[in-house]
C-alpha positions in Angstrom: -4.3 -11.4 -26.0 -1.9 -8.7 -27.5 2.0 -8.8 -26.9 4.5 -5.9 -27.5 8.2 -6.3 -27.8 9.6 -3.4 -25.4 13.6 -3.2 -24.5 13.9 -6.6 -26.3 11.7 -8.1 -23.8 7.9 -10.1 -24.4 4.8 -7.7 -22.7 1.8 -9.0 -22.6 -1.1 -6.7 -22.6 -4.8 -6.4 -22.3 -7.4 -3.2 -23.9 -10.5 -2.5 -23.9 -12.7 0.5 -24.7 -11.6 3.8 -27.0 -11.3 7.4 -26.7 -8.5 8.9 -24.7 -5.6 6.1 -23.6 -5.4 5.5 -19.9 -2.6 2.7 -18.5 -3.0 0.9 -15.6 0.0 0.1 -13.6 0.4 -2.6 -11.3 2.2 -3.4 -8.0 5.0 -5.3 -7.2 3.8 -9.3 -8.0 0.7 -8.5 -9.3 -0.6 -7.8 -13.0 -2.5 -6.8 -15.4 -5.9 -8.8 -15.0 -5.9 -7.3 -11.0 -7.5 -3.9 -13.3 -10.3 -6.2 -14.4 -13.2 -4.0 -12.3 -11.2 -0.9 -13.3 -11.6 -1.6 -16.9 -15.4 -2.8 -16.1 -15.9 1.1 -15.5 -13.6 3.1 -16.9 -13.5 1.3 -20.6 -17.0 2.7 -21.1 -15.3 6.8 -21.8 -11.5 5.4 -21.7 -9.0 3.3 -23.6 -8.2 1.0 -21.6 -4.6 -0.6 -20.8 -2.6 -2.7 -18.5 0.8 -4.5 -18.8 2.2 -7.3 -17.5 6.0 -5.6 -16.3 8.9 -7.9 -16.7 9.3 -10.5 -14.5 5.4 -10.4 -13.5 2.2 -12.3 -14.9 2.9 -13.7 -18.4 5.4 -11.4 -19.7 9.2 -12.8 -19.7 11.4 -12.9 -17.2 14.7 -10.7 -17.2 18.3 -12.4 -17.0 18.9 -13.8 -13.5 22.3 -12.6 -13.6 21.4 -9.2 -14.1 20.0 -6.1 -12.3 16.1 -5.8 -12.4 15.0 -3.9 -15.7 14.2 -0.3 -15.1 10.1 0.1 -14.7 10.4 3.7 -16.2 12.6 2.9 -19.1 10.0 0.0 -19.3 6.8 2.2 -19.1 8.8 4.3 -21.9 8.8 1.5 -24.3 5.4 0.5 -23.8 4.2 3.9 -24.4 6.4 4.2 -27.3 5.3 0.5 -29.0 1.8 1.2 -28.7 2.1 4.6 -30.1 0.8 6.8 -27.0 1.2 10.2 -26.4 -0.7 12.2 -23.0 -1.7 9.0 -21.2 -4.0 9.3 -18.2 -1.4 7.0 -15.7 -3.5 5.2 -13.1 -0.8 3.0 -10.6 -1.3 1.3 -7.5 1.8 0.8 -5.3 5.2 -0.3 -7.4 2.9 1.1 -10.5 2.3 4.2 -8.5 5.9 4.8 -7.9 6.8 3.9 -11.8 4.2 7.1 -12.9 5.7 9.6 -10.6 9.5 8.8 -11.4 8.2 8.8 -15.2 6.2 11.5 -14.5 9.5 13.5 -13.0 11.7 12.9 -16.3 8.6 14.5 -18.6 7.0 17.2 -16.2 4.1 17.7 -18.6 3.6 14.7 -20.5 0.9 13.0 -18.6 -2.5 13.9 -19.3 -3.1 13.2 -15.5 -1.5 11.5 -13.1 -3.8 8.8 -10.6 -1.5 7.6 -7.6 -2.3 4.6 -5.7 -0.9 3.2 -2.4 1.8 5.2 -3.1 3.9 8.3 -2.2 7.6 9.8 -1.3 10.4 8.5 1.0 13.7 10.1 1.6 17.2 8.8 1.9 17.6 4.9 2.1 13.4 4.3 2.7 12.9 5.2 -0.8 14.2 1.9 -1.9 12.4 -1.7 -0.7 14.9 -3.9 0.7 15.5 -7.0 -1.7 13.5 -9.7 -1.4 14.4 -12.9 0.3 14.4 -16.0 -2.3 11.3 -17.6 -2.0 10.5 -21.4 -0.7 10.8 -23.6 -3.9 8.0 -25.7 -2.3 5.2 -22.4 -2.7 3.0 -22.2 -6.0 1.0 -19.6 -4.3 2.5 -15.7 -3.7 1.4 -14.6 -0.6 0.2 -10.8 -0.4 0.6 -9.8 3.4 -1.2 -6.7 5.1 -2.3 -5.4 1.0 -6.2 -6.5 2.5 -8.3 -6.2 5.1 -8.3 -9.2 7.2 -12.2 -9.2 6.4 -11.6 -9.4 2.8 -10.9 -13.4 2.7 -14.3 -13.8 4.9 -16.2 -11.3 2.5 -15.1 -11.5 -0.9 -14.0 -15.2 -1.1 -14.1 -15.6 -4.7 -11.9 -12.2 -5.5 -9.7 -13.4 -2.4 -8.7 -16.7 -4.4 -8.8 -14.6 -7.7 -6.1 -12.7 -6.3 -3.7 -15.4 -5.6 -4.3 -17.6 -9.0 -4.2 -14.0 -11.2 -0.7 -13.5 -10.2 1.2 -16.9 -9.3 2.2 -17.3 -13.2 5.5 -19.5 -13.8 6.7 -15.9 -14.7 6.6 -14.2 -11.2 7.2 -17.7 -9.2 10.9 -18.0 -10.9 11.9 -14.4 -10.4 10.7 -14.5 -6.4 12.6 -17.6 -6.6 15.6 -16.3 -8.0 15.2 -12.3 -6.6 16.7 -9.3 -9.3 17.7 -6.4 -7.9 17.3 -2.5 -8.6 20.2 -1.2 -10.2 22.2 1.8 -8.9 20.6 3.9 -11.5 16.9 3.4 -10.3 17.9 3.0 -6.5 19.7 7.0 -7.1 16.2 8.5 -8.7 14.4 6.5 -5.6 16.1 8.5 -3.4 15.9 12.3 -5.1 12.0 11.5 -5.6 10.4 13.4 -2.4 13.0 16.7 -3.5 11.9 16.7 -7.6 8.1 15.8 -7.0 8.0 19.5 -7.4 8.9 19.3 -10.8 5.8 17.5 -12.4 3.3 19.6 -14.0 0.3 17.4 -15.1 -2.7 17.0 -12.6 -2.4 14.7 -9.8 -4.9 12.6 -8.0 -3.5 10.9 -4.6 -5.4 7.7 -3.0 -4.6 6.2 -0.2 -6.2 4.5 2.6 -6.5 4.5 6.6 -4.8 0.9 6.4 -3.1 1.5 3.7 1.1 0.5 4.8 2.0 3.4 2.3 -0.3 6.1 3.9 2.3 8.2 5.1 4.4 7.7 1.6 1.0 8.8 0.3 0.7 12.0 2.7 4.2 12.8 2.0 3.3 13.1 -1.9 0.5 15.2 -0.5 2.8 17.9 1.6 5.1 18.0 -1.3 2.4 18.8 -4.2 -0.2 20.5 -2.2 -2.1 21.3 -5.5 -2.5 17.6 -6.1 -6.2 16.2 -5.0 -5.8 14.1 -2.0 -8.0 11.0 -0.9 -7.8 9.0 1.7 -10.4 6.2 1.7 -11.8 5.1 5.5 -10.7 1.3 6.2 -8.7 1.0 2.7 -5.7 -1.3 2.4 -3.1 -1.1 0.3 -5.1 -2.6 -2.7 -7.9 -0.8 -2.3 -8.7 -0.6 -5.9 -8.8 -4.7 -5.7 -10.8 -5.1 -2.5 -13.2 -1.9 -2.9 -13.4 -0.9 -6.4 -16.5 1.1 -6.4 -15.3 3.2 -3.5 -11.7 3.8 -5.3 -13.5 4.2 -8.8 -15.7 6.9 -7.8 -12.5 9.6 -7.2 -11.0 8.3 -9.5 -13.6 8.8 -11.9 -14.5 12.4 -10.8 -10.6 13.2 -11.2 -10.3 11.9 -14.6 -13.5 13.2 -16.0 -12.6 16.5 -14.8 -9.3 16.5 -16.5 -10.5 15.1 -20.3 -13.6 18.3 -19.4 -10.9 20.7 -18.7 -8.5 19.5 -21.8 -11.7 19.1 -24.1 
């Protein structure tokens, strides 16, 4: 189990594979082990990584007198402790949003670009309101309308999975005791749907008919028409979790296009 000290603060990581790197970002509560069926497929061609962002799974919390740590300054770090240049980014919802805004400050840095149950808002809808502090009394993080409601019927195992994977101490004390977004971050929110139009590197958009950031998602598509668009019939928000063969297989065609094209 690898760590990395970025910005001062304990990451934990997981790799597998070799060849070209490719990071896996995750949402807002979850972690890195949610890219376990990601890594099953794309570690055979791939490097593969995920991190644990601060204040999620088993990396350390931030201060809770302070604003939440930056995810792109974050992202940054990683990159740079690990040593990686042209990553393939691959995020699903808060990691989505994380590889566009990094993805906006170095235009042509990414090898490619994978964006998940994600997209642009404008004005004050770019930013999530802050979270409420949550019950003292709960162990388990709930996850909301992120699954079908035949998911828990259908895949009971991964359904469970999915709540043990990301209830660490970690992400229990910061939904306890909520940070939030500094001015900084909550600014480059907002200007996101207006600078989309800045990024360079090839994009591959994936969303889902039930997916709560499907018109986010078709917003990043209007901006960047260039961009490859998919929208995967009855997907929820983690699609990726829920249906990973249907979200691997664009994803795969995407990224082995790209590494063909760069070759």
């Amino acid at each position: 189990m690898p760590w990395a000290n970025v910005n001062g603060y304990d990451i934990r990581y997981i790799e597998q594979g070799s060849g070209q790197p490719m990071v896996f970002l995750h949402g807002n509560s979850s972690c890195s082990v949610a890219w376990e069926r990601q890594f099953e497929e794309f570690s055979k061609d791939f490097r593969c990584i995920a991190y644990d962002s601060v204040n999620h799974g088993m990396s350390a919390n931030s201060p809770r007198d302070e604003d939440e740590p930056d995810r792109v300054d974050e992202l940054e770090g990683f990159l740079a402790a690990l040593g990686i240049e042209r990553p393939i980014l691959a995020g699903n919802s808060m990691g989505g949003n994380t590889s566009l805004r990094w993805a906006i400050r170095h235009p042509e840095a990414a090898l490619a670009l994978v964006i998940s149950g994600a997209g642009v808002r404008s004005g004050e809808a770019a930013v999530p309101a802050a979270p409420e502090p949550m019950d003292l009394e709960r162990l388990y993080i709930p996850f909301g309308a992120s699954f079908t409601p035949e998911f828990k019927e259908q895949q009971p195992d991964q359904h469970e999975r999915y709540f043990r994977i990301r209830s660490t101490a970690t992400r229990i004390e910061a939904l306890r005791h909520p940070r939030r977004p500094s001015q900084a971050t909550s600014e480059e929110r907002q200007s996101m749907a207006e600078r989309v139009g800045v990024v360079k590197s090839p994009m591959l958009i994936v969303t889902g008919d039930l997916d709560t950031a499907l018109e986010a998602a078709q917003a990043l598509r209007d901006a960047r028409p260039d961009a490859r668009y998919v929208q995967m019939p009855g997907a929820p928000h983690n699609a990726y979790f829920e249906m990973p063969a249907q979200w691997n297989a664009p994803v795969r065609e995407f990224v082995d296009s790209v590494v063909g094209v760069k070759a």
